[in-house]
GUVEX-551836 format. One record per residue (C-alpha): residue in three letters; z, x, y; residue number from 1. Coordinates in steps of 0.001 Angstrom, whole numbers, plus 500000, padded with zeros to 6 digits. Example, Ala and Ser with C-alpha at 12.3 -4.5 7.8 and 13.67 -1.06 7.14 Angstrom:
# residues 2
> ala / 507800 / 512300 / 495500 / 1 $
> ser / 507140 / 513670 / 498940 / 2 $
This chain:
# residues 395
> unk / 530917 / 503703 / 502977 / 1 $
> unk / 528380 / 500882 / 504344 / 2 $
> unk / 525256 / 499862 / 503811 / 3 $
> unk / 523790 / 501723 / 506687 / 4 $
> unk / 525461 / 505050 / 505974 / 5 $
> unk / 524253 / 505250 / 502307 / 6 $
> unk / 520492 / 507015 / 501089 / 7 $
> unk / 517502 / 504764 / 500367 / 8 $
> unk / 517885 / 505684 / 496787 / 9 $
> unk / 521400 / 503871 / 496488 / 10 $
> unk / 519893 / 501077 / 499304 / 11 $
> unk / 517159 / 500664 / 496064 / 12 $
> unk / 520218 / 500023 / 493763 / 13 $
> unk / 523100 / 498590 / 495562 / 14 $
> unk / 521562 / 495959 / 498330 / 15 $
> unk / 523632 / 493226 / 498426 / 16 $
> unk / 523203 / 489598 / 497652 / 17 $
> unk / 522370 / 487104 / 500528 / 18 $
> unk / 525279 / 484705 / 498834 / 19 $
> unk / 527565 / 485419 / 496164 / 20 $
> unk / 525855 / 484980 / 492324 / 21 $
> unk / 527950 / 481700 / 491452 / 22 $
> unk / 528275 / 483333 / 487816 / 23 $
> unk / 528771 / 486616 / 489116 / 24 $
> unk / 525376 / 488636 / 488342 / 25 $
> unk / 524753 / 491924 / 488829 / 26 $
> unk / 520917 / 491578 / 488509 / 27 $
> unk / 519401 / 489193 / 491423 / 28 $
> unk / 518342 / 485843 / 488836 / 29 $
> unk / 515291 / 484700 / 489124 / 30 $
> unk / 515176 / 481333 / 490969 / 31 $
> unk / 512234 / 480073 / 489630 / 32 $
> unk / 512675 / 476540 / 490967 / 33 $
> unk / 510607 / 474860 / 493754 / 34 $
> unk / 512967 / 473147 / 496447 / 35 $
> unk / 516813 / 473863 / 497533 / 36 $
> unk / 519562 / 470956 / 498011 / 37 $
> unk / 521233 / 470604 / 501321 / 38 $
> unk / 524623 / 469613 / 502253 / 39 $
> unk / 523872 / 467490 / 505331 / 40 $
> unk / 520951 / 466457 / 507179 / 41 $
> unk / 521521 / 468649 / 510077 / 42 $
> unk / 521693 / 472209 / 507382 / 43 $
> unk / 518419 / 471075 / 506100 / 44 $
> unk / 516750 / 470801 / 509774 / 45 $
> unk / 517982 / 474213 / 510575 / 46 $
> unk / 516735 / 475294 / 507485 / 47 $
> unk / 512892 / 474236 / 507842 / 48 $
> unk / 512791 / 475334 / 511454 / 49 $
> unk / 514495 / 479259 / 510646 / 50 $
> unk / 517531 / 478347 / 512763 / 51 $
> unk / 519509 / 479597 / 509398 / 52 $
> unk / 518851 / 481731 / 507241 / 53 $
> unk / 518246 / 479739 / 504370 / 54 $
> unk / 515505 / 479115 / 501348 / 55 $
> unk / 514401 / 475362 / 502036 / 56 $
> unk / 510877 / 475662 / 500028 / 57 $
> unk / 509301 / 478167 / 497422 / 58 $
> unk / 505975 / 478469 / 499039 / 59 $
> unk / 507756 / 479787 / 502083 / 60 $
> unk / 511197 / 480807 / 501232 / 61 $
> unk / 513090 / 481852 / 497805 / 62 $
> unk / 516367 / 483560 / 497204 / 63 $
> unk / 514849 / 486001 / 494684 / 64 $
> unk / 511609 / 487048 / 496631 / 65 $
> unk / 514432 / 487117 / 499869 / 66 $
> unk / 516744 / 489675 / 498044 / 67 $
> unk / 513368 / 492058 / 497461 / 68 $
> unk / 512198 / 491741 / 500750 / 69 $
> unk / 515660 / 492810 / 501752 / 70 $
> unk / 516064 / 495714 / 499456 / 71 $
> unk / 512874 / 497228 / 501060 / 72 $
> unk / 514418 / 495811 / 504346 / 73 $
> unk / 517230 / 498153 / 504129 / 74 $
> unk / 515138 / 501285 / 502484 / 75 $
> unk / 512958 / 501488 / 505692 / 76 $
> unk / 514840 / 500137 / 508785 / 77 $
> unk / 512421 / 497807 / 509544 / 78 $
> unk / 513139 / 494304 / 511368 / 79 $
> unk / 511738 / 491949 / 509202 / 80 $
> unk / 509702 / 492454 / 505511 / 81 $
> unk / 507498 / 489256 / 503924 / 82 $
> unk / 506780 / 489563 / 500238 / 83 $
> unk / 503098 / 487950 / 499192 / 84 $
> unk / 501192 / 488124 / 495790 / 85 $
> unk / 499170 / 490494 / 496325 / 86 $
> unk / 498274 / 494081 / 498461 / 87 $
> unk / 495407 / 492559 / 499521 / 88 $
> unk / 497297 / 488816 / 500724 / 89 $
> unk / 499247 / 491279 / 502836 / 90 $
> unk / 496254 / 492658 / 504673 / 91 $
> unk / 494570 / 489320 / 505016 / 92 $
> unk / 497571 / 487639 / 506147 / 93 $
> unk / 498693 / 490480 / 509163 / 94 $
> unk / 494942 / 490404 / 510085 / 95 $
> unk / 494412 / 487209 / 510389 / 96 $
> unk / 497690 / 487033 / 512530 / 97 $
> unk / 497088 / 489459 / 514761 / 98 $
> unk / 492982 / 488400 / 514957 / 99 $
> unk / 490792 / 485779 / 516450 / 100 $
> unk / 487377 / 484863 / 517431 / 101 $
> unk / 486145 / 487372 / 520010 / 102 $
> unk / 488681 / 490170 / 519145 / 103 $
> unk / 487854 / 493321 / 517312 / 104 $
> unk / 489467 / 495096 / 514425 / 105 $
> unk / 488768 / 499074 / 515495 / 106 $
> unk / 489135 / 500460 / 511550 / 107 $
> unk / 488298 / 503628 / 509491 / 108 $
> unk / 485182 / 504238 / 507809 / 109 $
> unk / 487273 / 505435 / 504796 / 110 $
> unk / 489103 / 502089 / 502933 / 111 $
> unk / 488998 / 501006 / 499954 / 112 $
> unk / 486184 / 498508 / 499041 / 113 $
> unk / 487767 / 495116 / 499352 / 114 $
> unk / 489322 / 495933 / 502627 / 115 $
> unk / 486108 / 496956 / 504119 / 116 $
> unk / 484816 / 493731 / 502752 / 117 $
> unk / 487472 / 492189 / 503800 / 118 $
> unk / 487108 / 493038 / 507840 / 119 $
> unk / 482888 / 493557 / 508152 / 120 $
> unk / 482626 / 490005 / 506159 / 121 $
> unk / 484849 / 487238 / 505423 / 122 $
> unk / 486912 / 487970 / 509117 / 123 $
> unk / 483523 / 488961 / 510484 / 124 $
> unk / 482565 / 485508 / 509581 / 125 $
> unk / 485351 / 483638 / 512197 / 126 $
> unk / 484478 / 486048 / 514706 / 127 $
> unk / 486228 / 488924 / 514413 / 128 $
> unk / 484274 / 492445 / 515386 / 129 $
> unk / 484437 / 495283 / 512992 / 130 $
> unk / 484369 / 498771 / 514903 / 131 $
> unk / 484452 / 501096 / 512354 / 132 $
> unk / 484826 / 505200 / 513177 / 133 $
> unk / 486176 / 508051 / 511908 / 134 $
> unk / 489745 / 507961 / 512280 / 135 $
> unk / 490092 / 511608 / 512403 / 136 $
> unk / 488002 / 512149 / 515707 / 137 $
> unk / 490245 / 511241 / 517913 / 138 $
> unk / 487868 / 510528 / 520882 / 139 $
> unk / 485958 / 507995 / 518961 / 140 $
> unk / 488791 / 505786 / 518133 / 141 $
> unk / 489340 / 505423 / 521423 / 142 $
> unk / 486044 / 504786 / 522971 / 143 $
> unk / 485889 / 501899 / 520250 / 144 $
> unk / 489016 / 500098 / 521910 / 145 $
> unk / 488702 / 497803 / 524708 / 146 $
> unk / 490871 / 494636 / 525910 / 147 $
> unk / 489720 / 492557 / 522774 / 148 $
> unk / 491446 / 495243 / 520857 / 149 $
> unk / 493901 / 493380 / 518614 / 150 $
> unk / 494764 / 496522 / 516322 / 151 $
> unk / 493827 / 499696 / 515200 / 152 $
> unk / 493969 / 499389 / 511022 / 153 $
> unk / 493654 / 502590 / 508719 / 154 $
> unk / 495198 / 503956 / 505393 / 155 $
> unk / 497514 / 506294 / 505207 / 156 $
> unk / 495497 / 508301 / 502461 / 157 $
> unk / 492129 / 507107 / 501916 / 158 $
> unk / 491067 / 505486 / 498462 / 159 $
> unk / 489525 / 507444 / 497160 / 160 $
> unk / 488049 / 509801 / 499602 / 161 $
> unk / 491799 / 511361 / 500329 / 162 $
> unk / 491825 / 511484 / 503984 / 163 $
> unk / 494632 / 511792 / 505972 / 164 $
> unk / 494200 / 511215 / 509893 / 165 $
> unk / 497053 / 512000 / 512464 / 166 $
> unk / 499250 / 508793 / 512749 / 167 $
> unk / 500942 / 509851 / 515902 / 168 $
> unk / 497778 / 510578 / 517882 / 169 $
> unk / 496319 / 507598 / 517061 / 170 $
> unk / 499407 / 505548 / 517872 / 171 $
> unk / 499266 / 507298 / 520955 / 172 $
> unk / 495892 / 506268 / 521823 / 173 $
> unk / 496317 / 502821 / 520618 / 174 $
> unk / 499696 / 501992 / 522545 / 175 $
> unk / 498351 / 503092 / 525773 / 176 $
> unk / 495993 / 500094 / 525089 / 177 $
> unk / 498855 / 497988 / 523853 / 178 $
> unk / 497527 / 497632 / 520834 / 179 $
> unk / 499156 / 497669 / 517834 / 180 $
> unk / 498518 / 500434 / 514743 / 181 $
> unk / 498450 / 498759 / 511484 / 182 $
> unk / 498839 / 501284 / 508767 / 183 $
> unk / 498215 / 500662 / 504678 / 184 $
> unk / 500482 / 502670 / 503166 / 185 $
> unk / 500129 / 502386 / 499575 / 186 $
> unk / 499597 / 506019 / 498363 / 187 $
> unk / 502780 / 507684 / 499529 / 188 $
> unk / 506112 / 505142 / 498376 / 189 $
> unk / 507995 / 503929 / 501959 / 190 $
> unk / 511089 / 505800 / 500165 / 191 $
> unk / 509313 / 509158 / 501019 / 192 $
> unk / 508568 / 508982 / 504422 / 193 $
> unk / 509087 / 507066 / 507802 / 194 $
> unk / 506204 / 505775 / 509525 / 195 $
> unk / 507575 / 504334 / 512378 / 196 $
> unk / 508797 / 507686 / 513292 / 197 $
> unk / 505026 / 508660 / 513809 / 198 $
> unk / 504569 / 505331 / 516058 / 199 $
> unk / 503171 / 502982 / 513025 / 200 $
> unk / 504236 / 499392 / 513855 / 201 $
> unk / 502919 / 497369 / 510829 / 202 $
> unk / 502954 / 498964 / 507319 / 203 $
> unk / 501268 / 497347 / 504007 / 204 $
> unk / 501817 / 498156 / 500799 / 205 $
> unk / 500234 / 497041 / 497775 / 206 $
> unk / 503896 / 496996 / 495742 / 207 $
> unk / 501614 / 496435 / 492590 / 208 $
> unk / 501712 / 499951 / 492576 / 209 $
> unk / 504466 / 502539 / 492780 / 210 $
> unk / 506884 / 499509 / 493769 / 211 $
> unk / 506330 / 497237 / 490359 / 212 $
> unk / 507381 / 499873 / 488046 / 213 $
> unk / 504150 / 500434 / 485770 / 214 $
> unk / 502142 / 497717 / 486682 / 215 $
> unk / 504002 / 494864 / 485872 / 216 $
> unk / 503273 / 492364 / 488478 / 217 $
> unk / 501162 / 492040 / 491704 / 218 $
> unk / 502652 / 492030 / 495185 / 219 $
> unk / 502079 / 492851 / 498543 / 220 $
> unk / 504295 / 493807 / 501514 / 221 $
> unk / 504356 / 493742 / 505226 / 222 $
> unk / 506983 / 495831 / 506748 / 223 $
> unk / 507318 / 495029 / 510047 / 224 $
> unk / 509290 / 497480 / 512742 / 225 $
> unk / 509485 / 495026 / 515525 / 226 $
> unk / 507649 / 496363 / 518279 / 227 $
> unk / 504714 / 494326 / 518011 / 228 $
> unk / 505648 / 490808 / 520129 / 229 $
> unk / 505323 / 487779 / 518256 / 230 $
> unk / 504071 / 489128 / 514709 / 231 $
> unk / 507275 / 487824 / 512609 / 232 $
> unk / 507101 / 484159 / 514250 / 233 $
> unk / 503496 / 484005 / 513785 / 234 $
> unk / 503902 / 485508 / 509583 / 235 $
> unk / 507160 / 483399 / 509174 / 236 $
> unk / 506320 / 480134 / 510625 / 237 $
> unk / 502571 / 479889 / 510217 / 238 $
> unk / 501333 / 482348 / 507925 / 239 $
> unk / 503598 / 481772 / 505159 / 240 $
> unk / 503520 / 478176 / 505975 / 241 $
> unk / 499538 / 477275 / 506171 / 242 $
> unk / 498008 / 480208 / 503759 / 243 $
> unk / 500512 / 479676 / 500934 / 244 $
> unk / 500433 / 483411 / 499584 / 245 $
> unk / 504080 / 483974 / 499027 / 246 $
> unk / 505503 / 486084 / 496148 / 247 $
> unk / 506721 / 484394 / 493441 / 248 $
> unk / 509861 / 484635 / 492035 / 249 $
> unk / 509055 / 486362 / 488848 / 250 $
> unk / 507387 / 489186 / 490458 / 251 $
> unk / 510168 / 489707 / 493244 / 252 $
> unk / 512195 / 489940 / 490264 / 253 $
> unk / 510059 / 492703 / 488465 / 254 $
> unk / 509589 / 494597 / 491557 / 255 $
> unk / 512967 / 494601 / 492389 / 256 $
> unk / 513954 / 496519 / 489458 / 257 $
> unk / 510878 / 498999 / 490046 / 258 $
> unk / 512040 / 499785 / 492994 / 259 $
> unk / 515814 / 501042 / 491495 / 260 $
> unk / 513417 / 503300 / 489438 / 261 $
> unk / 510553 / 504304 / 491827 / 262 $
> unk / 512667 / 507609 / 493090 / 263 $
> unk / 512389 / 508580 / 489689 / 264 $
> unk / 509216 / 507574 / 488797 / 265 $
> unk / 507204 / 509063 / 491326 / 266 $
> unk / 508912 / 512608 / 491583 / 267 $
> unk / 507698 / 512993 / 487720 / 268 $
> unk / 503965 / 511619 / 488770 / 269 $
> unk / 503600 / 513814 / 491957 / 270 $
> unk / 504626 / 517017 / 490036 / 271 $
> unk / 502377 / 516030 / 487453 / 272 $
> unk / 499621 / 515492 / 490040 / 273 $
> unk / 500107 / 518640 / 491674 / 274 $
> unk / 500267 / 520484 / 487973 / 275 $
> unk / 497231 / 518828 / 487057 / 276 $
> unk / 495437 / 519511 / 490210 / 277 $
> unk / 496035 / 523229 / 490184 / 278 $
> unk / 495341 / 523518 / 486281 / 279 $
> unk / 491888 / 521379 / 486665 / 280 $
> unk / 490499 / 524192 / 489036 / 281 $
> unk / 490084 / 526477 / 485314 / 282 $
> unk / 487916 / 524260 / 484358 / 283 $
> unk / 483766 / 525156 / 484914 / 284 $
> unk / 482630 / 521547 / 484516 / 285 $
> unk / 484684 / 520581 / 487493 / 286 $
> unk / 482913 / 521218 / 490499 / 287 $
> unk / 485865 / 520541 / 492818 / 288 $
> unk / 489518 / 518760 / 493175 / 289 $
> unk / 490849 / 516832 / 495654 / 290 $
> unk / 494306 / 516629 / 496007 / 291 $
> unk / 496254 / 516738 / 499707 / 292 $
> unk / 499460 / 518634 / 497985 / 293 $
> unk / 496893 / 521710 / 497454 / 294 $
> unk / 498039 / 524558 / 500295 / 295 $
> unk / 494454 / 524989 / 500551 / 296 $
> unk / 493584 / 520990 / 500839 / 297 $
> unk / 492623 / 520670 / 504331 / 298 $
> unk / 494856 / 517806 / 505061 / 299 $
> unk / 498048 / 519428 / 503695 / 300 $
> unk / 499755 / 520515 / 506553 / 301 $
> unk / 499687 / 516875 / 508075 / 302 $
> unk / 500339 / 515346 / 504859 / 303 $
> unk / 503643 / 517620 / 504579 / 304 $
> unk / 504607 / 516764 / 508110 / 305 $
> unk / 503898 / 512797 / 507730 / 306 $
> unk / 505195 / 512325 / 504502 / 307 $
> unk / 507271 / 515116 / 503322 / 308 $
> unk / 507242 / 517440 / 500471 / 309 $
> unk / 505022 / 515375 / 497692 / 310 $
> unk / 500826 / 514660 / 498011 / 311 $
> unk / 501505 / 511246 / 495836 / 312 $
> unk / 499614 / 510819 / 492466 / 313 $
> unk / 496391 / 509857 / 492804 / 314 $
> unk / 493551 / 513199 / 493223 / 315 $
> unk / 489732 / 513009 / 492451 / 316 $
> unk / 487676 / 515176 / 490531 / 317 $
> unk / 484011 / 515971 / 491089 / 318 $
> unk / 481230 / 516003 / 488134 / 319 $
> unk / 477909 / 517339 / 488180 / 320 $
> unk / 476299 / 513956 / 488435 / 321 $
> unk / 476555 / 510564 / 487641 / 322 $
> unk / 475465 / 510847 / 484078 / 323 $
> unk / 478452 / 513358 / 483567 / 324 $
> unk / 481005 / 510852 / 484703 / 325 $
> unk / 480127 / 508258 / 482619 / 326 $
> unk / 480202 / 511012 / 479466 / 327 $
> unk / 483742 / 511948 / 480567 / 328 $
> unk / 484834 / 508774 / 481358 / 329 $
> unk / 483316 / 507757 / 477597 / 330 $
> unk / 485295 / 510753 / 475747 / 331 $
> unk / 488891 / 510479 / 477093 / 332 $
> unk / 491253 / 509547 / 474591 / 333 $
> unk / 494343 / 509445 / 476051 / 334 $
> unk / 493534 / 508634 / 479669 / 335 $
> unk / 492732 / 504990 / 480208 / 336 $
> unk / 489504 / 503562 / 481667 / 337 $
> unk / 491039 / 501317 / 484451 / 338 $
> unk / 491764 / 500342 / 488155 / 339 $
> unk / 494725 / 500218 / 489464 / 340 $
> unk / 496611 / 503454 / 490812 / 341 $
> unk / 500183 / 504755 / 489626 / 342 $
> unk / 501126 / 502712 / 486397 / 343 $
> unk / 502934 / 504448 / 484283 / 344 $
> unk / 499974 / 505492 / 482009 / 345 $
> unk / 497203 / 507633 / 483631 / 346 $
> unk / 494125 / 505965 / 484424 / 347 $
> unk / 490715 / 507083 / 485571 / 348 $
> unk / 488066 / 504953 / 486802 / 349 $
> unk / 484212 / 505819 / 488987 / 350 $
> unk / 485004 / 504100 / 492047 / 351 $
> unk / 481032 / 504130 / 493677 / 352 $
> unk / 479909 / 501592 / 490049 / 353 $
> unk / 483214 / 500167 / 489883 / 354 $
> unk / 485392 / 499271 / 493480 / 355 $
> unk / 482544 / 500064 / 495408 / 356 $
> unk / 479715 / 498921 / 492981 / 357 $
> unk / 478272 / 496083 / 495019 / 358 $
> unk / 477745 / 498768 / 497926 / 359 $
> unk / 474327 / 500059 / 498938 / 360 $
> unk / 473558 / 503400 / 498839 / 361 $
> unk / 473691 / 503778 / 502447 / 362 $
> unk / 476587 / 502148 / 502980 / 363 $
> unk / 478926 / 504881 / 500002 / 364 $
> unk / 476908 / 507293 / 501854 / 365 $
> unk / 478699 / 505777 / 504827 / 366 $
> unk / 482035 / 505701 / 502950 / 367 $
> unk / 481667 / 509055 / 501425 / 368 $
> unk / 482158 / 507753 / 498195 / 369 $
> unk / 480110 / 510196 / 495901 / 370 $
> unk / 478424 / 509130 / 492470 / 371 $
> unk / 479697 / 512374 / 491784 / 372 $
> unk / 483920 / 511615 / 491735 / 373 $
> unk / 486456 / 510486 / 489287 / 374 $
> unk / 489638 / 508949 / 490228 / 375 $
> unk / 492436 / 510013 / 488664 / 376 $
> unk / 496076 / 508195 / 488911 / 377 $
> unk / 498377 / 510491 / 487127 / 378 $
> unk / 500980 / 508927 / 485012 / 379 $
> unk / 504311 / 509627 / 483621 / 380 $
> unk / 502736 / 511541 / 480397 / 381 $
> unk / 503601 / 515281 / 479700 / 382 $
> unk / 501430 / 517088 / 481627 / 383 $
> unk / 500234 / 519186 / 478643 / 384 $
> unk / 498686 / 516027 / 476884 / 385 $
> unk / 496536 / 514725 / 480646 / 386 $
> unk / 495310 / 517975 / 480783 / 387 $
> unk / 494664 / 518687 / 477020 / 388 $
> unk / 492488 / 515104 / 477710 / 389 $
> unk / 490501 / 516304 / 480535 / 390 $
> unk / 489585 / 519692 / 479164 / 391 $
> unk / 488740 / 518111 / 475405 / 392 $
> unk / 486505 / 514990 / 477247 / 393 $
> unk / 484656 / 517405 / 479585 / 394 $
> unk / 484254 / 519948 / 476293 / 395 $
């Protein structure tokens, strides 16, 4: 048996060390130290300039961030993985390598707030267009990419609206351009499904999430399957190098470990999602659910085929008004009033006052973010008790 025969569930567990433990470990340490001694001159040249592989400086290069970044390495095939400190330094830091003053950014309408913000302002600010469309009209993605095209960027289920576009038509569109689709794939784990297979060549992942193992640290990935020329120099030797957004070692440490569990995890919070979704329907206050493992959802027949039997754990509910989502939000006992999506514990959060509160009303009209939803991310709780919750706050 070798490392490329076994499942991604034993890759999670057994990766192997770069180097030997020197005391024999079982658990990668954490190497919370700053710089690395060399043997000889010469090592420590080919160090700095990635002619071995070899950690030379924290900010750029650690043996316990390294062994993370492989274990997800070897979980997804891809060529090369970077590890920063956040979901969001992993968008800004393949955006701004692949970006530049006079390109455009061709993205979907549907992201979560601090993307959007993200692309139409800070990057908008150096230069960089914002086309944004609907990425599930397939004619007006491509009318919005020309030759300053530098990538086509889009979620792989929308937060919170729950879309889920066609990956392999828009790849199709976008690499008959030659340009790059750059996927954020944070609602559905990289251990259930294989994006490259539907022609995604950059996936981000906000590891704070399923990856951390109940929200203990914050991290960001970029997973990068090697067919886009250039992108691993320009993250390895100037990214990493000039932005300084590396993980640290502590978190590569906790996520690490999350990720030996995440199998586990997230088969309890999708069946819990999918319990909870079909239960919530019996309820008259609810005027609708949103969740793309419903038969009936109308994105469940491409969610199944692009990735696989779960719908993830985050649905949406829909109130009669504002006024009723604060009241629920104000009675739950059990559910927690929070961000974040797929801790351990179940949180639920109004995402047009809260991730999207700075928005006009045109622009969540826009977004299709309704004053009307709650977000839901469904923990690892007995179902009974979320539901009991729900029914007893909207009572």
């Amino acid at each position: 048996m070798t490392q490329k025969t076994i499942k991604r569930q034993t890759q999670a567990i057994h990766t192997q060390f770069s180097r030997r433990d020197a005391y024999g470990a079982i658990s990668m340490p954490v190497y919370d130290t700053v710089a690395f001694q060399f043997d000889d001159a010469q090592t420590m040249s080919d160090a700095f300039c990635g002619r071995i592989d070899a950690p030379d400086y924290s900010r750029v290069a650690n043996p316990t961030v390294t062994f993370f970044e492989n274990k997800v390495k070897a979980i997804t095939g891809a060529s090369y993985v970077a590890a920063f400190n956040s979901g969001m330094a992993a968008i800004a830091s393949t955006l701004i390598a692949l970006a530049g003053s006079g390109k455009n950014i061709v993205v979907s309408k549907h992201l979560f707030g601090n993307t959007f913000n993200l692309i139409t302002k800070s990057l908008a600010r150096f230069g960089v267009e914002a086309r944004i469309c609907s990425m599930t009209d397939i004619e007006q993605v491509r009318s919005k990419i020309d030759r300053n095209t530098c990538c086509v960027f889009l979620e792989a289920v929308s937060n919170p609206q729950l879309e889920v576009a066609d990956l392999q038509q828009i790849a199709q569109v976008a690499h008959a351009c030659n340009v790059p689709l750059i996927v954020d794939s944070t609602a559905i784990p990289f251990t259930e499904t294989h994006l490259a297979d539907f022609g995604v060549d950059i996936e981000l992942v906000s590891s704070t999430k399923y990856v951390s193992g109940g929200a203990t640290s914050l991290g960001g990935l970029v997973i990068d399957y090697g067919t886009v020329d250039g992108f691993r120099d320009k993250i390895a030797f100037e990214i990493l190098f000039n932005f300084g957004s590396y993980m640290t070692p502590h978190a590569a440490y906790m996520q690490a470990l999350g990720l030996e569990t995440l199998n586990a995890r997230y088969r309890v919070q999708s069946a819990n999602a999918l319990e909870l979704a079909q239960r919530l329907r019996s309820l008259k206050a609810i005027k609708s659910v949103n969740y793309i493992g419903l038969p009936d959802n109308q994105y469940y027949e491409r969610a199944q085929r692009q990735f696989g039997a779960t719908g993830g754990a985050m649905l949406t509910i829909d109130l009669a008004d504002r006024d009723a989502c604060f009241r629920f939000l104000n009675r739950l006992k059990l559910i927690l009033r929070a961000t974040n999506l797929f801790d351990n514990k179940t949180l639920a959060i109004h995402p047009a006052s809260t991730i999207f509160g700075n928005f006009s009303d045109s622009q969540l009209q826009a977004a299709d973010v309704k004053q009307t939803t709650i977000r839901l991310s469904v923990g690892l709780e007995d179902v009974d008790d979320i539901f009991n919750d729900i029914k007893q706050a909207l009572e």
